[in-house]
N, C-alpha and C positions, 0 to 999 in steps of 0.2 A: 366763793365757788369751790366747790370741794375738789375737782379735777387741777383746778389751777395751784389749789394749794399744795394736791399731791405733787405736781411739775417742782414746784420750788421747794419741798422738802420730804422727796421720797423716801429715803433709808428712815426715817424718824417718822412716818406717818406709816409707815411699813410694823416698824415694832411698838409704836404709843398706842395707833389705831387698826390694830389688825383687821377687829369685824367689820367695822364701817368700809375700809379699805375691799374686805371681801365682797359686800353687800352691794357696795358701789360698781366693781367689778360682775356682779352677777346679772343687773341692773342694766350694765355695757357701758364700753369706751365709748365715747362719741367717736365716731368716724374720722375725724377729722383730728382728731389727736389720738390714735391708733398707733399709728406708728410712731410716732415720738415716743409715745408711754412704752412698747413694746423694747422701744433701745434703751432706755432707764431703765426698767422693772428686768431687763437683762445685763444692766450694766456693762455695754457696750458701745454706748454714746463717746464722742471725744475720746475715743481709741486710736491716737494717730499712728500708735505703732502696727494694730492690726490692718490699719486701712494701707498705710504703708507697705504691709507684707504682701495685700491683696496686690495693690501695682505691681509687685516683682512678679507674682504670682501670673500674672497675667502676659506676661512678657516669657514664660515657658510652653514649651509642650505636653501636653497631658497625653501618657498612654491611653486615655479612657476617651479622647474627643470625638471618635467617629462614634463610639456607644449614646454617647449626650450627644451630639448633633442628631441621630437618627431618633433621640427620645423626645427633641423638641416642640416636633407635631404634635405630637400625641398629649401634650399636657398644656392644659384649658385651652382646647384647640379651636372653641367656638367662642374665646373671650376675648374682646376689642385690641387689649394690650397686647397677645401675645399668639393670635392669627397669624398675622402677614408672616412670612418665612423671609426671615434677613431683617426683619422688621427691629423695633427698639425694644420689645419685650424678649422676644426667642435673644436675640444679642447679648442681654441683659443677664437672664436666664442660662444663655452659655456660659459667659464669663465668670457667673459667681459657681454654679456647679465645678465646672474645669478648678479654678483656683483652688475650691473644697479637695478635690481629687488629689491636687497634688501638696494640699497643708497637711493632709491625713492622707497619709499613701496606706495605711492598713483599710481603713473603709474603702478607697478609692471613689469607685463610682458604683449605685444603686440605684434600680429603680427605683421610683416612688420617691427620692429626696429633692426633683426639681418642682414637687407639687406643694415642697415645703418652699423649695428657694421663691418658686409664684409667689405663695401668699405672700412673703416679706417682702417680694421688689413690688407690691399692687400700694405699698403703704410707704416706702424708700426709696433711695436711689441702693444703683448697686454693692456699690461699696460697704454701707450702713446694712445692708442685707447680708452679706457676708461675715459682718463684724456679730448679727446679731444669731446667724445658721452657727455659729464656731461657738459660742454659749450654750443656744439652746445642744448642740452634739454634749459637749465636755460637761458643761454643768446642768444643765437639766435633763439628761440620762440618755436621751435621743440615740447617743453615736452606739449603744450597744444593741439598737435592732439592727444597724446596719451595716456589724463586721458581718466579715463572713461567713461566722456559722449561728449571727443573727441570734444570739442568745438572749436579749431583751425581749425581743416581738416571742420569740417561744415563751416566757415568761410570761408576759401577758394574756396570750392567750389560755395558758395555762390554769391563772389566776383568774381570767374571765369567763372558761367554761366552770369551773367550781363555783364562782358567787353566781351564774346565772345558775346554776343547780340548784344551789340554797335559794335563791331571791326568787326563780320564776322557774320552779319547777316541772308544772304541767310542760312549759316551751323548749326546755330543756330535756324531757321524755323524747316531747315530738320529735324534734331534730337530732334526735340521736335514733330514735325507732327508724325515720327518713333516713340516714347514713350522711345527714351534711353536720360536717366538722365547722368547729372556729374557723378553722385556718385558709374555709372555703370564700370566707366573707370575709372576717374580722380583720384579716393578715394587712387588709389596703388600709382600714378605718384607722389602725394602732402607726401604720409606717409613713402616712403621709397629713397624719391629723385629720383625719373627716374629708380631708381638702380633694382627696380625686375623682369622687363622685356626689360630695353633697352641697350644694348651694351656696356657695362664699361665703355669703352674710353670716350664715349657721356655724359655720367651720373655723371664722377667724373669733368665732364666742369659743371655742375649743381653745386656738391658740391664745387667747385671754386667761381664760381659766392655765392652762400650763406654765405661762410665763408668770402665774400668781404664787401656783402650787406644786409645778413638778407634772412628768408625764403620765403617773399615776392615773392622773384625772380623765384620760380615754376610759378609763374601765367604767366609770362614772357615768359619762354620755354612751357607749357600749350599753347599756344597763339600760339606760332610758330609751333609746330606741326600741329594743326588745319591748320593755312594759307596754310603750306605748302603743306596740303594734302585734302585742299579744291574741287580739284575735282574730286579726288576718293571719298571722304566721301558723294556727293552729287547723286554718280548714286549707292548707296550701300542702302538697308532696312535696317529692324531693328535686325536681327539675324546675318548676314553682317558686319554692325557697330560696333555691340559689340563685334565681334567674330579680325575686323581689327583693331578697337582702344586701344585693350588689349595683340596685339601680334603683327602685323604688321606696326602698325604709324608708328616706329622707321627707318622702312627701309629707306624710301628718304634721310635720313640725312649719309647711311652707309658709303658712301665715300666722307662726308664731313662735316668734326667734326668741322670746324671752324662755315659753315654757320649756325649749330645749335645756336650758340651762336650769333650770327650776324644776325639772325633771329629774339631771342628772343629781343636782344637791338634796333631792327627796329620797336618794337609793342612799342608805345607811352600809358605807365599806369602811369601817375600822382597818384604821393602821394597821394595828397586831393582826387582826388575818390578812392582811397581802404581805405580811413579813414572813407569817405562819407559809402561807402557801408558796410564797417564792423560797424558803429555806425549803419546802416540802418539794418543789420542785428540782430544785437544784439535787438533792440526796436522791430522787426518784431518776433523775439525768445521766447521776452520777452511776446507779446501778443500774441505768440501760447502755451507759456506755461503757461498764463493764464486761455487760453482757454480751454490747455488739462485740467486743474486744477479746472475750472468750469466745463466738462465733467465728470472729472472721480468724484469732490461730486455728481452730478446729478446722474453719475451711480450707486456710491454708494446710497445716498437716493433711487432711485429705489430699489438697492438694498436690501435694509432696508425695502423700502416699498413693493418689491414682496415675502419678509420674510414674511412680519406683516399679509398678504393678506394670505401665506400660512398656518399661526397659524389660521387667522380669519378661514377658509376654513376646517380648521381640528375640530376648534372648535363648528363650524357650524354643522359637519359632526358627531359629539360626540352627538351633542346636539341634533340634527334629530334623530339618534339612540334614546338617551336616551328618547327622547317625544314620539318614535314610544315605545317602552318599558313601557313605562310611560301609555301611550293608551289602549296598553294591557294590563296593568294592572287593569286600571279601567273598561273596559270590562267585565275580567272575575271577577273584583269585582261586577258588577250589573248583572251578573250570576249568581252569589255567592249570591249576593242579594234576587235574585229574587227564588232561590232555595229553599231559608232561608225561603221565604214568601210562597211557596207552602208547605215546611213544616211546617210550623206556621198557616196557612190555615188548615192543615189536624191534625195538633196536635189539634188547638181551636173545630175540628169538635170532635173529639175523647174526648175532655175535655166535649162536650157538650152532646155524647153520655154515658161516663163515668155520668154525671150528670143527664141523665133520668134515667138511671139505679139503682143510686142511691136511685133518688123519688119514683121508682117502688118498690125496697130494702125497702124505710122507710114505703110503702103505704101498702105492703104486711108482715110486721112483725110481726103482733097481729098472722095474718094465722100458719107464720112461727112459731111461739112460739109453738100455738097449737101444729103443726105439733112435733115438739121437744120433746115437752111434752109427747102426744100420741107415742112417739118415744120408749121414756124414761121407759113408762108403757109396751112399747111392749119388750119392751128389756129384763126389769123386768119378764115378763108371759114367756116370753122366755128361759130366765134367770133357772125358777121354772122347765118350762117344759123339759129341757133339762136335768135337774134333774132328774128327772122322769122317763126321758130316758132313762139317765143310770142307774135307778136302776131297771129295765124292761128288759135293757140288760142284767144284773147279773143274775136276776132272769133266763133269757133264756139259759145264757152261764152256768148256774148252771144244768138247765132240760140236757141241751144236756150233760152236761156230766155226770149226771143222766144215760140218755138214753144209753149213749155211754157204758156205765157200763154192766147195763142190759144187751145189746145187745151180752156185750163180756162174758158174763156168759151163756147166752141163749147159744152162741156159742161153748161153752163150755161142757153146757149139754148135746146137739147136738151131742157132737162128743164123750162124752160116752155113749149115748145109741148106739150110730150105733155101737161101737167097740162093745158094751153089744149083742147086735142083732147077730153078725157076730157070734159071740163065741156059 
């Protein structure tokens, strides 16, 4: 039995019998020895050191656990093993993602890699899926769609819109006439093997094929999809296309798992053009990220320069004030000015009336003197007379009360004759 012989001496039936090996391969694993063969053909079987690291691994914290817990649902959310939530699949499914996260802290955590870890825990225990996720990243080229600026998956698609150009040209007009890109579709088929949307059975003949040849081989099924659904995709728009290329491509192949494979090995992709294209890509990368890298200084200098423009604009705007301020000032300084000078006008006139008045003062003082003088004398006769006066008063106030005397004697005598008279 040719599978049994491969089990007991793989590396040597690998290089004696490559085509048979292939042919057997394209043919399919028996189910049932899937996942055995997937841990051999990756050389991660009997890894006590990996399975060992995965226990420690398991015993940490992943910065990335609330991102993978919340992604659990969502991946083969209607498949027996890995439904139930807390269940032995999602569990399963945690633990080998988490561990990934934190063996490769550069990739961390990605969508689209627990659709790979599924596939391998549907055929493994966990551990054996982790030992055979950490191969297929490092040696079969997997980990570089999933740093983080994802430089394989752009590769690929890369590579996959140019061979579909050459290979099926008419479908590669339409969808570019429509405006749907690779990257609308293709992005899940390349990052998660086939596995997020197309039929298991279909998807782990993808991961067969990879684990034979290298992840190359997506472009290969990529290709055959397309042919084979060439003329549906050419009477479909572009809301249509996206909506058929992400949910329903898969159908034509449903009851017929071989011709998928038999599809993809009938599309002719020479090595040298996906060496060609991915050097062509890479030089092409390399002068848009030039590009972007002379835009964004430019943006920046702009930026710098619509700065420098808004301090000029403010400082413009200070300085407008401060001359309008400044204006007024001097205004009401040759106000102030001119105030000064109507007072200095009416002071010099008051200085010059003050100054006649003066020459009238010095012109009339002999007068004045007299005047003072005869003042002086009058004051004096005054002086005498008032004298005078009062002692003319004394003398009067002396008669009256003289008078007053008499009067009250007279009075007096009066009033005894009358009593004298009466008697």
């Amino acid at each position: 039995d040719f599978w049994e012989a491969f089990i007991q001496d793989t590396d040597d039936m690998m290089r004696s019998q490559a085509d048979s090996v292939k042919h057997h391969m394209i043919a399919g694993i028996p189910n049932s020895l899937r996942g055995y063969i997937w841990q051999i053909m990756s050389k991660s079987r009997n890894n006590g050191e990996l399975v060992s690291e995965y226990r420690e691994l398991l015993k940490r914290i992943s910065p990335h656990e609330k991102s993978i817990q919340r992604d659990l649902a969502r991946t083969f959310p209607t498949h027996e093993f890995f439904k139930d939530r807390d269940g032995e699949g999602q569990e399963a499914l945690f633990n080998v993602t988490k561990a990934y996260s934190l063996f490769d802290q550069q990739v961390g955590y990605c969508q689209g890699l627990p659709f790979i870890v599924g596939g391998l825990l549907l055929h493994m225990p966990d551990d054996m899926a982790f030992c055979v996720l950490i191969k297929l990243m490092s040696q079969y080229g997997l980990r570089g769609q999933f740093m983080p600026q994802m430089e394989l998956l752009h590769e690929r698609l890369y590579q996959f819109e140019h061979i579909l150009q050459q290979k099926l040209p008419q479908i590669h007009k339409h969808l570019e006439v429509q405006g749907v890109q690779p990257s609308m579709y293709a992005s899940q088929w390349f990052l998660t093997l086939f596995s997020s949307k197309c039929p298991l059975y279909l998807a782990f003949r993808v991961f067969d094929m990879v684990l034979l040849e290298g992840s190359h081989v997506v472009l290969r099924f990529a290709l055959a999809l397309m042919f084979r659904n060439q003329h549906t995709l050419l009477n479909l728009d572009f809301e249509a296309l996206v909506d058929f290329l992400n949910n329903s491509v898969f159908d034509t192949y449903k009851d017929d798992e071989s011709g998928f494979v038999h599809d993809a090995y009938s599309m002719d992709v020479p090595s040298r053009l996906l060496t060609r294209l991915a050097k062509q890509h890479t030089n092409e990368a390399a002068r848009e990220a030039k590009s972007q890298n002379q835009e964004e200084n430019l943006r920046r200098i702009n930026t710098e320069l619509s700065s420098h423009v808004r301090r000029l604009e403010k400082s413009y705007r200070n300085l407008e004030h401060e001359h309008q301020e400044v204006t007024q000032q001097v205004i009401d300084a040759k106000m102030k000015v001119a105030r000064m000078e109507d007072d200095s006008q009416q002071l010099r006139w008051q200085l010059s009336q003050a100054k006649t008045e003066l020459e009238q003062l010095k012109t009339s003082m002999p007068a004045v003197e007299e005047t003072q003088r005869q003042n002086k004398h009058l004051l004096q006769k005054n002086g005498h007379l008032e004298s005078q006066l009062e002692d003319v008063e004394a003398v009067l106030i002396s008669l009256k009360m003289n008078y007053a005397e008499r009067e009250s004697a007279y009075e007096e005598m009066r009033q005894k004759l009358h009593k004298a008279g009466i008697q």
